[in-house]
C-alpha positions in Angstrom: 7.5 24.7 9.2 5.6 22.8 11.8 6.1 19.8 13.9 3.7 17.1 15.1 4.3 14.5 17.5 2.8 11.4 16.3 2.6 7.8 18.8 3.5 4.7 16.8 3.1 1.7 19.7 3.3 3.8 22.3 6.3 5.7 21.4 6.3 9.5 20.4 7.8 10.4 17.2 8.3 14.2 16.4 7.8 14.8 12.5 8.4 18.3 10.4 5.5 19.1 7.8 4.4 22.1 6.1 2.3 24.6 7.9 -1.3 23.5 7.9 -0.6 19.8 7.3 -0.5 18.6 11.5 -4.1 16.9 11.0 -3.2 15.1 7.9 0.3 13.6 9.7 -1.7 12.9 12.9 -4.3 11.1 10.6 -1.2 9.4 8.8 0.2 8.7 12.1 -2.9 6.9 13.5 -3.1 4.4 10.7 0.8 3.5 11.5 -0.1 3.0 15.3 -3.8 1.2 14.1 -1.0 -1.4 12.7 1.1 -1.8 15.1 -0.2 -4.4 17.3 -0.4 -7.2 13.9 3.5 -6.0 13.3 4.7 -6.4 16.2 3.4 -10.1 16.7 4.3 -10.3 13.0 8.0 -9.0 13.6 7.7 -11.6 16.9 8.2 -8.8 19.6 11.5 -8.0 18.5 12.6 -4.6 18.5 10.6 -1.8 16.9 12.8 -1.1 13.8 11.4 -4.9 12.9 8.0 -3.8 13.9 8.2 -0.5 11.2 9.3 -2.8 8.4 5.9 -4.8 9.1 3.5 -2.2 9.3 5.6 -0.5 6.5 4.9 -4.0 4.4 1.2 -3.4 5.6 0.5 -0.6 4.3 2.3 -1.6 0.8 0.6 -4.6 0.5 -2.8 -2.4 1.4 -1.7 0.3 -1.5 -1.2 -2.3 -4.4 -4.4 -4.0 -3.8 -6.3 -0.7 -3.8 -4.1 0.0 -7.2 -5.4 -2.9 -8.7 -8.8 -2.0 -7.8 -11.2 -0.3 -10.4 -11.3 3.3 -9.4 -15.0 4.9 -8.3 -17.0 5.1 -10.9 -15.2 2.8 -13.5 -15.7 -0.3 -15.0 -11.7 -1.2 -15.3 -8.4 -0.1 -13.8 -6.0 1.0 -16.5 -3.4 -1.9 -14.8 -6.4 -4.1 -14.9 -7.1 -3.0 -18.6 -3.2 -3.5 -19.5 -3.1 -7.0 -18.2 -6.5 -8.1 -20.3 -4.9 -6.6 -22.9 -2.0 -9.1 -23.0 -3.6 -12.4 -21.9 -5.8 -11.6 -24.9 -2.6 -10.8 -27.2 -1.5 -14.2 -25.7 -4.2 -15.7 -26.5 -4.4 -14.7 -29.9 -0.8 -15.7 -30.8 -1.6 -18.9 -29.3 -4.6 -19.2 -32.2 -2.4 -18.2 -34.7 -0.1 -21.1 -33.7 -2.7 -23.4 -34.2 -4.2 -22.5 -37.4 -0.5 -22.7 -39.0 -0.2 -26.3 -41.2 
């Protein structure tokens, strides 16, 4: 097992991963520290448990929107497709509604 030290707003973090993954949790660990400036004004320079939570939030907030995003290559996201899907079975109940005497 090996172990990468990674610097998330100027503090070093030691972190375990598999054998050949050190450049992939360095690269991880640069988009945490890349954050950190916006969370810690966002967390209002409180401590830096407060600070993780926000660039935590970041990063979540980051991963849904690329969920909802049509992958490369396709038209429509299968979430995207799902929620077309229902507005349009909305819809159509809504007709049916309508046309009833």
């Amino acid at each position: 097992m090996a172990e990468v030290t990674i610097m998330v707003g100027d503090r070093p973090h030691r972190v375990a991963c598999q054998d050949g993954g050190e450049a992939r949790v360095r690269m991880l660990g640069q988009m945490l520290d890349q954050r950190w400036p916006a969370a810690l004004r966002a967390s209002g320079g409180h401590n830096g448990e407060r600070a993780l939570l926000f660039v935590a939030l970041m990063l979540a907030d980051a991963l849904e929107e690329a969920e909802r995003r049509p992958p490369a290559g396709a038209a429509v996201s299968e979430a995207a497709l799902a929620r077309i899907a229902e507005q349009l079975e909305a819809l159509a109940d809504a007709l049916d509604e309508e046309s009833r005497p």
